[in-house]
Every structure is written in C-alpha cells, then in structure tokens.
One Martini backbone bead per residue (centre of mass of N, CA, C, O) as a GRO file, in nm:
protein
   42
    1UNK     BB    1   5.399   3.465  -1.180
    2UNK     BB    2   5.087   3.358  -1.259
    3UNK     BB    3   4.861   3.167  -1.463
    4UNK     BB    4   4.726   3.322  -1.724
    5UNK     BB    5   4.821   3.542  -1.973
    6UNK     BB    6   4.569   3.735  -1.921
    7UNK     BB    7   4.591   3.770  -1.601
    8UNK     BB    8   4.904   3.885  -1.596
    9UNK     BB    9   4.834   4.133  -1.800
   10UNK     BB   10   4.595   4.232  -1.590
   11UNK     BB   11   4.813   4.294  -1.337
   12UNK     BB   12   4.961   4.531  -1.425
   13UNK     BB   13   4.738   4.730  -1.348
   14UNK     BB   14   4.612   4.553  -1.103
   15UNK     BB   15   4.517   4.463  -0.824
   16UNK     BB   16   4.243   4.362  -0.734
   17UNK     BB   17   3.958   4.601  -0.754
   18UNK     BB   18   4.115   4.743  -0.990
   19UNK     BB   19   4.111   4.541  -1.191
   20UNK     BB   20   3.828   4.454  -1.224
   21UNK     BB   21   3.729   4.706  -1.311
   22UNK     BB   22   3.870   4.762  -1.534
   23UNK     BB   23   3.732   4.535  -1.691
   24UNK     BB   24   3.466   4.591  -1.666
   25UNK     BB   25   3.501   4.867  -1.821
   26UNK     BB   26   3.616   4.713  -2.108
   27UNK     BB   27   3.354   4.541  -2.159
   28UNK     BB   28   3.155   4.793  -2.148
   29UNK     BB   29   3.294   4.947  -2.390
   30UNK     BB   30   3.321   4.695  -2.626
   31UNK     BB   31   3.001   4.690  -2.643
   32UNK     BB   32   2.945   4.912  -2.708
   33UNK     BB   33   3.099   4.970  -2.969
   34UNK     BB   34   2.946   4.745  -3.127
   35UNK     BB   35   2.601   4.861  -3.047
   36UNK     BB   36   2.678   5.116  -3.240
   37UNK     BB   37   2.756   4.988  -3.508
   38UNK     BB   38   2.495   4.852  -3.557
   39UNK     BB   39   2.307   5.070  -3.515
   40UNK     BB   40   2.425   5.263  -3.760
   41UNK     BB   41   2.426   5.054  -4.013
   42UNK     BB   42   2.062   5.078  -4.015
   0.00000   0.00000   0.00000
C-alpha cells in the first residue's frame, strides 16, 4: 500500500468508485452537520 496515510486509510472503505462515493458522501455529511449547527444556533 502506497500514497498519503489519508488515502491509504480511506483504501480501507474500497478501491475505486466505491472509495470515492464513501469520502463524497462524508464530506458533504460533515458540512451538513457543520451547517445545522451554525444555523440552530441562531
């Protein structure tokens, strides 16, 4: 296993399309989340 400790750890989820989608859809998880909490706290 090769590359950056980010990738190698996100290689874990699976290779190819499937690696993509997982880190895609947690990343606009975690900005959802983000912006739920800005906007509750007004």
């Amino acid at each position: 296993m090769h590359g950056t400790t980010e990738w190698s750890w996100g290689a874990g989820f699976g290779h190819g399309m499937f690696g993509q989608i997982f880190w895609v859809l947690l990343v606009i998880l975690v900005i959802g989340v983000v912006l739920f909490a800005l906007f509750s706290r007004k």
